[in-house]
N, C-alpha and C positions, 0 to 999 in steps of 0.2 A: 489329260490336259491340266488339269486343275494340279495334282501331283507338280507338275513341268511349273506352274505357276508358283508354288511357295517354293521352291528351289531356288526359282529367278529373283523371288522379295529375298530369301534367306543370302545368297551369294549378296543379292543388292543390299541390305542391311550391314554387311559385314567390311560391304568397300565404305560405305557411306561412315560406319562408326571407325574403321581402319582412319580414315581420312581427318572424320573428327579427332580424335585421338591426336595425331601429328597437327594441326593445325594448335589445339588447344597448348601441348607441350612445345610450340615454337617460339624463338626471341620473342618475335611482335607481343603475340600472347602475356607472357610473362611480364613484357614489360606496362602494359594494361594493366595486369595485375599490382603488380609493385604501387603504380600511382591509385590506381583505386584503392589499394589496402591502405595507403600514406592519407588520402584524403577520410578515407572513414575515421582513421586516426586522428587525425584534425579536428573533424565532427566533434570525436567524444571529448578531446579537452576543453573544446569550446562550451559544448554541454555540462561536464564535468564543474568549469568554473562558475555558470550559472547555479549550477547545484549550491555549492561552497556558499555564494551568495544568498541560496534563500535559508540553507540552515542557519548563516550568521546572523539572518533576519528573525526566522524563528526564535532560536534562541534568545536573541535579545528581548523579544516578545513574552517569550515564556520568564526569564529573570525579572522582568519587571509584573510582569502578574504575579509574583512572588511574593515580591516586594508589596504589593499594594495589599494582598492578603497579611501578610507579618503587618504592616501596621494597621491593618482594619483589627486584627486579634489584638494589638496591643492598645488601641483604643475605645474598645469594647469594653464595657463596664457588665459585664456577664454578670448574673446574679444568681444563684441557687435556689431554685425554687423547690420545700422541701414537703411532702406530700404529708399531709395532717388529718387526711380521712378517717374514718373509723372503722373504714371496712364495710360500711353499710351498702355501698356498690356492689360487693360481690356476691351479699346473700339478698339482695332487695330488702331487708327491715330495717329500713332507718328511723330512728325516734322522729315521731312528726311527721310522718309519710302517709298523705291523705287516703292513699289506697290500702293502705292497712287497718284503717279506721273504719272505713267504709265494711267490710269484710266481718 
């Protein structure tokens, strides 16, 4: 019985996708298709144009932080600070250094 039983789902699966099959490749079908593929298309140039829109924003963004960095360097009075140690940092003996004394 069971045998007789997937014979009957196998034949029945095969009208059922036979069917779909012809159903999916008919006018009607296709023409579904056509306006769903046209309207996705739609979609994306609508999306597409908001894009365009936040790069120009960005960008204009990022040019003006640009800008404000070139003139904060150019009104920066930097000074060079030139190091005048004697080295006594690196070996701890500096003249005058209480813990030496002590010792």
């Amino acid at each position: 019985m069971s045998a007789l039983k997937n014979i009957a789902l196998l034949a029945g699966g095969f009208l059922i996708g036979t069917a779909g099959v012809k159903i999916l490749s008919s006018k009607e079908a296709k023409k579904v298709y056509a306006h769903t593929t046209a309207a996705v298309i739609r979609a994306k140039d609508c999306v597409m144009t908001g894009v365009t829109k936040v790069r120009e924003g960005c960008g204009d963004v990022l040019a003006e932080a640009h800008d404000i960095n070139d003139r904060r360097d150019s009104d920066c009075c930097c000074e060079t600070i030139e190091d005048e140690s004697d080295g006594c940092a690196d070996t701890g003996e500096c003249p005058g250094n209480e813990a030496d004394e002590k010792e």
